[in-house]
PDB file of N, CA, C and O in Angstrom:
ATOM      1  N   UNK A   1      -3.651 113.678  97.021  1.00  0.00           N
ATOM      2  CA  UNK A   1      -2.961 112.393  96.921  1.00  0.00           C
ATOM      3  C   UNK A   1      -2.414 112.248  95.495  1.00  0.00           C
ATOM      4  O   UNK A   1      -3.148 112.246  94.507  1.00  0.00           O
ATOM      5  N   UNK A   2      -1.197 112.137  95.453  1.00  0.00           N
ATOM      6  CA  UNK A   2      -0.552 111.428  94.131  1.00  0.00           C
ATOM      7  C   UNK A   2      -1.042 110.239  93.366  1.00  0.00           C
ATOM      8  O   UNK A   2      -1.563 109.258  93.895  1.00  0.00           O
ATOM      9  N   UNK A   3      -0.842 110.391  92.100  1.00  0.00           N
ATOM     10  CA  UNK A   3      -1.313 109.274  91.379  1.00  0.00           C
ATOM     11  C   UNK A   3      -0.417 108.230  92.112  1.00  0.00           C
ATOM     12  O   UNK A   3      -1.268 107.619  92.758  1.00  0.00           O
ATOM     13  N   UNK A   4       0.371 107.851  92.305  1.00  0.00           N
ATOM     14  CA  UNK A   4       1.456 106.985  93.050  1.00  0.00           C
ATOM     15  C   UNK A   4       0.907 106.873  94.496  1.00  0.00           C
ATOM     16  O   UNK A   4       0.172 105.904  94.688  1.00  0.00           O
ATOM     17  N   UNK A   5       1.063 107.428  95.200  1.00  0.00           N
ATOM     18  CA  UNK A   5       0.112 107.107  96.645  1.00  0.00           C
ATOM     19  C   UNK A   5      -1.102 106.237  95.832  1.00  0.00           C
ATOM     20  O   UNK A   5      -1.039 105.008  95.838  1.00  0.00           O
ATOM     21  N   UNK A   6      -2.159 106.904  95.165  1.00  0.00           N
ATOM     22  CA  UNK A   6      -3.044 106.205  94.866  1.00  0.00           C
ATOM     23  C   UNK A   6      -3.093 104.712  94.598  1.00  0.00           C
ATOM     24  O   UNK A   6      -3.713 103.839  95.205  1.00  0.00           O
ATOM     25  N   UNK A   7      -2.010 104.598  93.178  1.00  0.00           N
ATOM     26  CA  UNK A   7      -1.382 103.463  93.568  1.00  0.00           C
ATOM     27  C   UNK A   7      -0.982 102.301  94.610  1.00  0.00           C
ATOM     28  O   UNK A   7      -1.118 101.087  94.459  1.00  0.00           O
ATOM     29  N   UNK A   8      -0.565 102.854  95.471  1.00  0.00           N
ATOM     30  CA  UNK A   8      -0.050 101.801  96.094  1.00  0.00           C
ATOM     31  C   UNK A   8      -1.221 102.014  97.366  1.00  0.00           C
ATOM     32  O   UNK A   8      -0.937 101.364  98.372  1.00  0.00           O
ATOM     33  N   UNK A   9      -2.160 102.618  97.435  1.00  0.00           N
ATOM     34  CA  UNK A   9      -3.263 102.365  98.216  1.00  0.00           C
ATOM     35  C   UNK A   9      -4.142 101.137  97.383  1.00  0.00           C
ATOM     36  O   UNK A   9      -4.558 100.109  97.917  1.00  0.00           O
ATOM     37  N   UNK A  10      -4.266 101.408  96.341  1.00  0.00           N
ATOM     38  CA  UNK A  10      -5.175 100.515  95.631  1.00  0.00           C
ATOM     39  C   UNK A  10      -4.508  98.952  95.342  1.00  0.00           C
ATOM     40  O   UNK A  10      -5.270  97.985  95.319  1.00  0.00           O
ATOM     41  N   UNK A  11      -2.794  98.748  95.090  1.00  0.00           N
ATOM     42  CA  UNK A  11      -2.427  98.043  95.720  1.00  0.00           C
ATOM     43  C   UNK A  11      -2.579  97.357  96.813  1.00  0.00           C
ATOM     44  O   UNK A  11      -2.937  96.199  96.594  1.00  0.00           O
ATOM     45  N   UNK A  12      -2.419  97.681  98.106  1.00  0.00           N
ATOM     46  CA  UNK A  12      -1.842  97.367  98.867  1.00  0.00           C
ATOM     47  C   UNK A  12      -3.192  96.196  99.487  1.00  0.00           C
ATOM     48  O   UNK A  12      -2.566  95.393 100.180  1.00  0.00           O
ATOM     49  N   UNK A  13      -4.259  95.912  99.509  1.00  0.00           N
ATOM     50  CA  UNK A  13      -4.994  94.694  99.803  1.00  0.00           C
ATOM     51  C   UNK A  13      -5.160  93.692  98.959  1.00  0.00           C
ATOM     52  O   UNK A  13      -6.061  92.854  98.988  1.00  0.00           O
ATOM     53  N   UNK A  14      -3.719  93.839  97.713  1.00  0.00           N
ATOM     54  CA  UNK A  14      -3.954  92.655  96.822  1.00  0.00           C
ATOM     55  C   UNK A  14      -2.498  91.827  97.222  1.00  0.00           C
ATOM     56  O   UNK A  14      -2.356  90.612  97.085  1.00  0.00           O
ATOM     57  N   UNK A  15      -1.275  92.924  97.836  1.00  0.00           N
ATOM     58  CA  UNK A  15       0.416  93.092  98.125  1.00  0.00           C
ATOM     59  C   UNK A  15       0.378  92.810  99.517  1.00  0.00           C
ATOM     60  O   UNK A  15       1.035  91.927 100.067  1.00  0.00           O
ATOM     61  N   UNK A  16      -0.230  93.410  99.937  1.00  0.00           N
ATOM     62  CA  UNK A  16       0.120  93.666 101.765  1.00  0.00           C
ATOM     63  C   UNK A  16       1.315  94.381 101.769  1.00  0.00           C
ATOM     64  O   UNK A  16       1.572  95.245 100.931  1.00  0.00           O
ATOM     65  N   UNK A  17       2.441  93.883 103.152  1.00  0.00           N
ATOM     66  CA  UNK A  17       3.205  95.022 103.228  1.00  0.00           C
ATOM     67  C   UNK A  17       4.437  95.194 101.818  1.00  0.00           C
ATOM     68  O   UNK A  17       5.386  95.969 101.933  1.00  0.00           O
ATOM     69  N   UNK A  18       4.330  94.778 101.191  1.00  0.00           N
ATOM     70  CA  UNK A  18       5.432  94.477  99.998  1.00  0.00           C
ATOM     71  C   UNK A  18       4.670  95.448  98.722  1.00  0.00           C
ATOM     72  O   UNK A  18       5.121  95.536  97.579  1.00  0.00           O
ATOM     73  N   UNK A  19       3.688  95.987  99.119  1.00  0.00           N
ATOM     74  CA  UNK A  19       3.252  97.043  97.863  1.00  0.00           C
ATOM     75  C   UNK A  19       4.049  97.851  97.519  1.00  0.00           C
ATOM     76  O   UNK A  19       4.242  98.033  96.317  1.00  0.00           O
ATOM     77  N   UNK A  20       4.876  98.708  98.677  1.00  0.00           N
ATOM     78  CA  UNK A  20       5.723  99.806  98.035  1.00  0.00           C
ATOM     79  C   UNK A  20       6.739  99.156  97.480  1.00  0.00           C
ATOM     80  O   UNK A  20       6.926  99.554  96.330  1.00  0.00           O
ATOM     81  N   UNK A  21       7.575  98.206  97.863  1.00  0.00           N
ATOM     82  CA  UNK A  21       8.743  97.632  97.581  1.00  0.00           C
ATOM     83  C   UNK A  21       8.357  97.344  95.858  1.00  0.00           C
ATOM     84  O   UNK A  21       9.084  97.627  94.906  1.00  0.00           O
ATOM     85  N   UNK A  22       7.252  96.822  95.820  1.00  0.00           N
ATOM     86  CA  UNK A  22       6.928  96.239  94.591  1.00  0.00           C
ATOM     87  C   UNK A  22       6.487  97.144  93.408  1.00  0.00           C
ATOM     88  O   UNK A  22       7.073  97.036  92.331  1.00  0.00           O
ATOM     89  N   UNK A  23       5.465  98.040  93.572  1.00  0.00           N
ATOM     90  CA  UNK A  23       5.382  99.343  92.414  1.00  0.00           C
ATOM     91  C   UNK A  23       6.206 100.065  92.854  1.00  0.00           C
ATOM     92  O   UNK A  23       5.678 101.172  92.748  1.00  0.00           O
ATOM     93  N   UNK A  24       7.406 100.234  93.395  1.00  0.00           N
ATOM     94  CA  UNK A  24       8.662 100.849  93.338  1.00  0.00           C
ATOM     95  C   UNK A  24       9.202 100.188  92.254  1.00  0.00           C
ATOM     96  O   UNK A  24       9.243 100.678  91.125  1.00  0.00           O
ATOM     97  N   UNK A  25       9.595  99.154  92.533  1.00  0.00           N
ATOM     98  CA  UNK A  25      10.550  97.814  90.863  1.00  0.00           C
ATOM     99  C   UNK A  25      10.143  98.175  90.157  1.00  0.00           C
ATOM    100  O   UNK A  25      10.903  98.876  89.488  1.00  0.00           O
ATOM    101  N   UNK A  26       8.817  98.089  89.679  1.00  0.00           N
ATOM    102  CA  UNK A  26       8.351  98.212  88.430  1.00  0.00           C
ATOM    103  C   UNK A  26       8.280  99.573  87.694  1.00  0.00           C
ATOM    104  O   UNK A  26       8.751  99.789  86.577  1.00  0.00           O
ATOM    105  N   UNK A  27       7.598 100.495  88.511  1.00  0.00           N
ATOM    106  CA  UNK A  27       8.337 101.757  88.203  1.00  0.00           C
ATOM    107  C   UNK A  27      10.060 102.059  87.737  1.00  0.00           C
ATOM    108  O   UNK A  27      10.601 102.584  86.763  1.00  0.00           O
ATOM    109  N   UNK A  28      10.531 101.427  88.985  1.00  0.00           N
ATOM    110  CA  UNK A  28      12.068 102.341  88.384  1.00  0.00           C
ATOM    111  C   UNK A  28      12.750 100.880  87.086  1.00  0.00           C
ATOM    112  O   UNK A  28      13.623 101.066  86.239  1.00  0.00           O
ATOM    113  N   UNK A  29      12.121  99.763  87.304  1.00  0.00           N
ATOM    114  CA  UNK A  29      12.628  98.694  86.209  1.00  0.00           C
ATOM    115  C   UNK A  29      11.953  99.064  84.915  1.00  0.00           C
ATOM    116  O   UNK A  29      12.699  99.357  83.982  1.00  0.00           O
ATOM    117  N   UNK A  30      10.927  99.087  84.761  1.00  0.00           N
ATOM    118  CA  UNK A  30      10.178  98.780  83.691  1.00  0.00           C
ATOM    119  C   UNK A  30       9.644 100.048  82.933  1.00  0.00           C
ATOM    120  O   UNK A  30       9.599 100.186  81.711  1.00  0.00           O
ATOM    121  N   UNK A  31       9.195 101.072  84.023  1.00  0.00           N
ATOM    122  CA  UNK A  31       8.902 102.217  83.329  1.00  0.00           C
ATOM    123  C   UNK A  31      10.280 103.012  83.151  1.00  0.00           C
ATOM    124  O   UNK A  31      10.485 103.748  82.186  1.00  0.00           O
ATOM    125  N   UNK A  32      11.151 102.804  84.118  1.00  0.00           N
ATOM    126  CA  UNK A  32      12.272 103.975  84.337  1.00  0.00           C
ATOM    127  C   UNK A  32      12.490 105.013  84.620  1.00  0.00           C
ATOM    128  O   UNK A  32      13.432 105.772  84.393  1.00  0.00           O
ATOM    129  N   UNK A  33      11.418 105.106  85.251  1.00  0.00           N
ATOM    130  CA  UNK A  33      10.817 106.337  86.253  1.00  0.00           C
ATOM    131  C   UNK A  33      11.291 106.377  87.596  1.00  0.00           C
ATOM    132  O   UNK A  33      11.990 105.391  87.832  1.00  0.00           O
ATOM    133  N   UNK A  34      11.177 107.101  88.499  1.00  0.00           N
ATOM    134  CA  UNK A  34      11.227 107.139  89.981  1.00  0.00           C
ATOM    135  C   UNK A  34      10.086 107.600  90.513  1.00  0.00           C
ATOM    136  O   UNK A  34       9.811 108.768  90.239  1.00  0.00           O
ATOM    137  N   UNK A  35       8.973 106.700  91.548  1.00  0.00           N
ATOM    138  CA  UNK A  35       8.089 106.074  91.348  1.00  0.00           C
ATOM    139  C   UNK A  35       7.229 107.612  91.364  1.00  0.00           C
ATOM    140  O   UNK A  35       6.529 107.940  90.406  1.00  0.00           O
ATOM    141  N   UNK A  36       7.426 108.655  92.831  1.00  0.00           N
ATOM    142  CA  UNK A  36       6.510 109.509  92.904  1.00  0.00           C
ATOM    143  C   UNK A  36       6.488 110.152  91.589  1.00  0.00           C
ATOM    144  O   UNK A  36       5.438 110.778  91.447  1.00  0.00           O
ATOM    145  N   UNK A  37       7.358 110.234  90.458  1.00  0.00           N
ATOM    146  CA  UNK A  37       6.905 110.755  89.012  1.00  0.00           C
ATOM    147  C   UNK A  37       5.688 110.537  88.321  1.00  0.00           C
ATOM    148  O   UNK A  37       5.185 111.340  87.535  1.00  0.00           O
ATOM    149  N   UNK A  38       5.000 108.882  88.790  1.00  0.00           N
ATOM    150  CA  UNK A  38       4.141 108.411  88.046  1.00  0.00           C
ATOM    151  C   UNK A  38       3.257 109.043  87.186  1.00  0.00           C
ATOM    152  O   UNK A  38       2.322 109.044  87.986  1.00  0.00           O
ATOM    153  N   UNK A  39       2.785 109.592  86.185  1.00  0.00           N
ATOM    154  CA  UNK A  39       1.746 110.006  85.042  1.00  0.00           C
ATOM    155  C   UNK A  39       0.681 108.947  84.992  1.00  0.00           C
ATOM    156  O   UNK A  39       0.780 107.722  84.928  1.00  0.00           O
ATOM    157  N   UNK A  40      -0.330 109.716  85.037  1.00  0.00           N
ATOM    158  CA  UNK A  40      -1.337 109.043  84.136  1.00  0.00           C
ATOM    159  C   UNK A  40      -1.233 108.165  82.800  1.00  0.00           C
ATOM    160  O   UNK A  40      -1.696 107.069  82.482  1.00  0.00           O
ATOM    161  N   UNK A  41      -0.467 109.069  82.186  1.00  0.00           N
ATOM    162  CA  UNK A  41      -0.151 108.348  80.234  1.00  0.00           C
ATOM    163  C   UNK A  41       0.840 107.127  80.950  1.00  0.00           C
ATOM    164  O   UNK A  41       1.372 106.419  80.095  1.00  0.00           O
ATOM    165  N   UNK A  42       1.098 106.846  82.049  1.00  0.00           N
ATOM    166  CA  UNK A  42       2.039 105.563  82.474  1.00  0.00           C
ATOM    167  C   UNK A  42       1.188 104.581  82.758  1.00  0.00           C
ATOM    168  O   UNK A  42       1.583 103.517  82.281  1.00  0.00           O
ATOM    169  N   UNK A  43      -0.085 104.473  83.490  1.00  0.00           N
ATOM    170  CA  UNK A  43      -0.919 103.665  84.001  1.00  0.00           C
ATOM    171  C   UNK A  43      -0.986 102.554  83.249  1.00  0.00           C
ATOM    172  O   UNK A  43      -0.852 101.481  83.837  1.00  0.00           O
ATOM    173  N   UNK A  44      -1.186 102.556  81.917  1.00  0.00           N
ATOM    174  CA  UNK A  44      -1.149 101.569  81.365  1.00  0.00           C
ATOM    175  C   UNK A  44      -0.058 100.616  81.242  1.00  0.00           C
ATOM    176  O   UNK A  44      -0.297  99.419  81.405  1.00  0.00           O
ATOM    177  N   UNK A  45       1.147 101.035  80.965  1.00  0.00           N
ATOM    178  CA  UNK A  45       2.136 100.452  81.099  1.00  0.00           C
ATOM    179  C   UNK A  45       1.952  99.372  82.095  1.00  0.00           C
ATOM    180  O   UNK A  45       1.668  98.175  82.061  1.00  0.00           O
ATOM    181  N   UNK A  46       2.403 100.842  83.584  1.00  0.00           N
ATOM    182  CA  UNK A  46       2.444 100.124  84.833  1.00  0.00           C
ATOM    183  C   UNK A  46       1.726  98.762  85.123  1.00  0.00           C
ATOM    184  O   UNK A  46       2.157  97.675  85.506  1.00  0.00           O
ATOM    185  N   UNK A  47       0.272  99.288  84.750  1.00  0.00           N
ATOM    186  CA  UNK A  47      -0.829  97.732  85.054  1.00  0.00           C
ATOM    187  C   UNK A  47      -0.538  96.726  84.261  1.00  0.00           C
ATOM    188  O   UNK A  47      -0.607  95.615  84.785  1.00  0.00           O
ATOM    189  N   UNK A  48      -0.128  96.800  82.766  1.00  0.00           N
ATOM    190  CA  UNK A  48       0.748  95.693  82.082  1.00  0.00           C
ATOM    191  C   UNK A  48       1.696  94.546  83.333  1.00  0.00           C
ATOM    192  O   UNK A  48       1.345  93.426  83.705  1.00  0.00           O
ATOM    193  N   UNK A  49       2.950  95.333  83.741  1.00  0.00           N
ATOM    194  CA  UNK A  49       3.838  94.827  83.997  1.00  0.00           C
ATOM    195  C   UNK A  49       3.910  94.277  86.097  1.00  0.00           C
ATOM    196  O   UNK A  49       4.623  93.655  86.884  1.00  0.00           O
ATOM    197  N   UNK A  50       2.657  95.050  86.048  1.00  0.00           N
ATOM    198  CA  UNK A  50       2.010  94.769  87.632  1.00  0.00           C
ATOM    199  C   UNK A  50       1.152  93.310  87.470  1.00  0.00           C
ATOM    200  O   UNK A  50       1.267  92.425  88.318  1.00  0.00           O
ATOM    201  N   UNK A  51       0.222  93.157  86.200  1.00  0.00           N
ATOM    202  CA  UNK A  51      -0.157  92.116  85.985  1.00  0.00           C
ATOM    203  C   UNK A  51       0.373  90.764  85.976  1.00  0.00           C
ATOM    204  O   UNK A  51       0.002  89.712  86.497  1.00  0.00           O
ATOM    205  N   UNK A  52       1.546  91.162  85.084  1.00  0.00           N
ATOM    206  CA  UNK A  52       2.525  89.850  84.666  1.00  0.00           C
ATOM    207  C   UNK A  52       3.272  89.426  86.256  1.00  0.00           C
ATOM    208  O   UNK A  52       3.262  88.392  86.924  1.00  0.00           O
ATOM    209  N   UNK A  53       3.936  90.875  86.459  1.00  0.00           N
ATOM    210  CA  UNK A  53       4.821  90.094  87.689  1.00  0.00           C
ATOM    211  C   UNK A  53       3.561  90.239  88.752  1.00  0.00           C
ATOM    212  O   UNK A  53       4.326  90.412  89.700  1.00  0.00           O
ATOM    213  N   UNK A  54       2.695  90.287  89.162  1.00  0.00           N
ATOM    214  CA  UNK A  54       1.755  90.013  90.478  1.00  0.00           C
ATOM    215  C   UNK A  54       1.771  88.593  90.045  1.00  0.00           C
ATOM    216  O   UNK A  54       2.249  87.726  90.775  1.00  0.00           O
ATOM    217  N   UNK A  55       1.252  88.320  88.853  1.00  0.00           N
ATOM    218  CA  UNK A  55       0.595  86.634  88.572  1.00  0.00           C
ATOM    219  C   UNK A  55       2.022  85.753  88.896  1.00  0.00           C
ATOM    220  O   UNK A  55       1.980  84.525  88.978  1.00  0.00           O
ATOM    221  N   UNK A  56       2.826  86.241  89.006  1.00  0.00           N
ATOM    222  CA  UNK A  56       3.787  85.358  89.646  1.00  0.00           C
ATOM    223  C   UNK A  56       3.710  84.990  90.972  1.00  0.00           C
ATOM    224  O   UNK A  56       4.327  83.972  91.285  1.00  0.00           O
ATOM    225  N   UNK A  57       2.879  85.788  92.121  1.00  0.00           N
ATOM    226  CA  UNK A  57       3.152  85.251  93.048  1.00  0.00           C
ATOM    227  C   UNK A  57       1.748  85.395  93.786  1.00  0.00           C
ATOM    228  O   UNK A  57       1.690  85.320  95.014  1.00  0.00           O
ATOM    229  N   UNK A  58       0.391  85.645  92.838  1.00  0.00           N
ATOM    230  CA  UNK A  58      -0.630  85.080  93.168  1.00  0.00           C
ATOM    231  C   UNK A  58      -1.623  84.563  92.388  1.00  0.00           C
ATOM    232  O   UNK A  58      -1.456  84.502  91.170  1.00  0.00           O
ATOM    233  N   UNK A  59      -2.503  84.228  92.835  1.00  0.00           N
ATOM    234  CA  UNK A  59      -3.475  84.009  91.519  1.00  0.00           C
ATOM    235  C   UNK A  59      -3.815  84.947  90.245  1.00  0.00           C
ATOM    236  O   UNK A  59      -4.238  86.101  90.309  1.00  0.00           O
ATOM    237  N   UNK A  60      -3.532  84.182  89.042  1.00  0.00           N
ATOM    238  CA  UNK A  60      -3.236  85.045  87.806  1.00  0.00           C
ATOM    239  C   UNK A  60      -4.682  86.237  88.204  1.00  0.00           C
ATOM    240  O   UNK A  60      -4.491  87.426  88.460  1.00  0.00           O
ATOM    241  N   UNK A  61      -5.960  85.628  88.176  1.00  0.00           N
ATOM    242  CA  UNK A  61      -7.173  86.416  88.533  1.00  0.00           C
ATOM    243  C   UNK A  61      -7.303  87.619  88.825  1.00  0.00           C
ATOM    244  O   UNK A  61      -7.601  88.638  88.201  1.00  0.00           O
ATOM    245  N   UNK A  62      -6.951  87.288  90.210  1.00  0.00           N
ATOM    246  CA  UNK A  62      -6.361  88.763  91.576  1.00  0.00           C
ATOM    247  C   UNK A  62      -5.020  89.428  90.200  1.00  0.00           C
ATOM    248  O   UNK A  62      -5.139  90.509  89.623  1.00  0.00           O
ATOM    249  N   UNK A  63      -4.289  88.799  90.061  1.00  0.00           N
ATOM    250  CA  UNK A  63      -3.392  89.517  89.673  1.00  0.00           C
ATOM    251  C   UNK A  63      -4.003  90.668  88.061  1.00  0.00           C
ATOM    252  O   UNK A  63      -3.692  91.855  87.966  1.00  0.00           O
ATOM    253  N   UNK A  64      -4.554  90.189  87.389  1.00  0.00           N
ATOM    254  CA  UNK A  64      -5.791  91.022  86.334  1.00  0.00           C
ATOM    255  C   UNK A  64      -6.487  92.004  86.991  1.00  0.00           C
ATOM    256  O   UNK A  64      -6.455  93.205  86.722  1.00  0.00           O
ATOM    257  N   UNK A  65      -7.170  91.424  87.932  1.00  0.00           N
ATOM    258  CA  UNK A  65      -8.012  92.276  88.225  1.00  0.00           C
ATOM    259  C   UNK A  65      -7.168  93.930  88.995  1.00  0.00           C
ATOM    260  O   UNK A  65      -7.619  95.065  88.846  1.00  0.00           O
ATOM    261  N   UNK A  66      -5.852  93.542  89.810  1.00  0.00           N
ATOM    262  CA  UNK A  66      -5.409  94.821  90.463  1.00  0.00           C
ATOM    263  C   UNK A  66      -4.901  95.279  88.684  1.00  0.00           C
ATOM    264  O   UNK A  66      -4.760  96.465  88.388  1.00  0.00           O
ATOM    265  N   UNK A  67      -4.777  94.657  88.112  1.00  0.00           N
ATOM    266  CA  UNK A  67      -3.753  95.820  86.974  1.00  0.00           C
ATOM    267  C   UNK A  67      -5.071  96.117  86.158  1.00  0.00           C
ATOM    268  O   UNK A  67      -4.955  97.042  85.353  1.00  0.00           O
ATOM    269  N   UNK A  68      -6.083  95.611  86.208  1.00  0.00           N
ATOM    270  CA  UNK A  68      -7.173  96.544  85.590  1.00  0.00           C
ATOM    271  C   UNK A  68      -7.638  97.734  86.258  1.00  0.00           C
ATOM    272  O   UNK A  68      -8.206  98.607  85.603  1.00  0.00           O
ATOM    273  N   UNK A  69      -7.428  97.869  87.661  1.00  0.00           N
ATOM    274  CA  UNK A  69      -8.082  99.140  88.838  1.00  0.00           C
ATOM    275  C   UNK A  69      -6.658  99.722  88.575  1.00  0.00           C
ATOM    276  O   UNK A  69      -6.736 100.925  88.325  1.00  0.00           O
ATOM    277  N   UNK A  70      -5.075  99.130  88.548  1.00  0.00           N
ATOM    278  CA  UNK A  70      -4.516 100.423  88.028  1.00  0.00           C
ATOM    279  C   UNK A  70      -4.757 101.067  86.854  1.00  0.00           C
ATOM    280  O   UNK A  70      -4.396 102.244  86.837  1.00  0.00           O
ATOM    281  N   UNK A  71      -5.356 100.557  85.683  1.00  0.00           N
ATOM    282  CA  UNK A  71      -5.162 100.909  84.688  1.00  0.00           C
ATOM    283  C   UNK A  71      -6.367 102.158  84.827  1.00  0.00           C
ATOM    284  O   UNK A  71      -6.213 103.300  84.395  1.00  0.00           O
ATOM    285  N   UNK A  72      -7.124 101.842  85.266  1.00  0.00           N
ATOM    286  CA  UNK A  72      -8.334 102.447  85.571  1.00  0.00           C
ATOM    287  C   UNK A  72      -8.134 103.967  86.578  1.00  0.00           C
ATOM    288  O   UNK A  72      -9.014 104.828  86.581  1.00  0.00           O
ATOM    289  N   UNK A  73      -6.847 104.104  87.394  1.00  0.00           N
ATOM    290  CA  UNK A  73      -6.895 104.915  87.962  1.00  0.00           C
ATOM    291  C   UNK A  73      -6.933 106.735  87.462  1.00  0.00           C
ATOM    292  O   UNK A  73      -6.726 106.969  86.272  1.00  0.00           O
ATOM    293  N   UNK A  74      -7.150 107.707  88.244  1.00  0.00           N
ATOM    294  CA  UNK A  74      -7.018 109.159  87.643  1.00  0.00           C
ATOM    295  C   UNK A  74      -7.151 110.049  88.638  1.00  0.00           C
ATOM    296  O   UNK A  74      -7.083 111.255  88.402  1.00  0.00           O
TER     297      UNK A  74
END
């Protein structure tokens, strides 16, 4: 499994069906990547900007806590 699959598995019970749609954006917006590229040395980033925009559309909490399990991933 890809770090990216991983991703959006570990996503996806915080997203539902909008996980891929969503660490897709952020990947190709923010990192500037195309997503299956993802790196490890990116994780951090990624969970940064997964944090900020998740807390937009759920509880800031939930939204910390998934960008700490990405940050956490390997």
């Amino acid at each position: 499994m890809t770090l990216y699959e991983k991703a959006i598995a570990l996503s996806k019970p915080y997203l539902g069906p909008a996980t891929e749609s969503f660490i897709n954006r952020q990947c190709q917006a923010r990192l500037k990547i195309e997503p299956p590229l993802l790196m490890a040395t990116q994780l951090s980033e990624l969970s940064k900007w997964v944090g900020i925009g998740a807390g937009l559309i759920m509880e800031q909490n939930k939204a910390d806590e998934l960008a700490s399990k990405l940050a956490a991933l390997r």
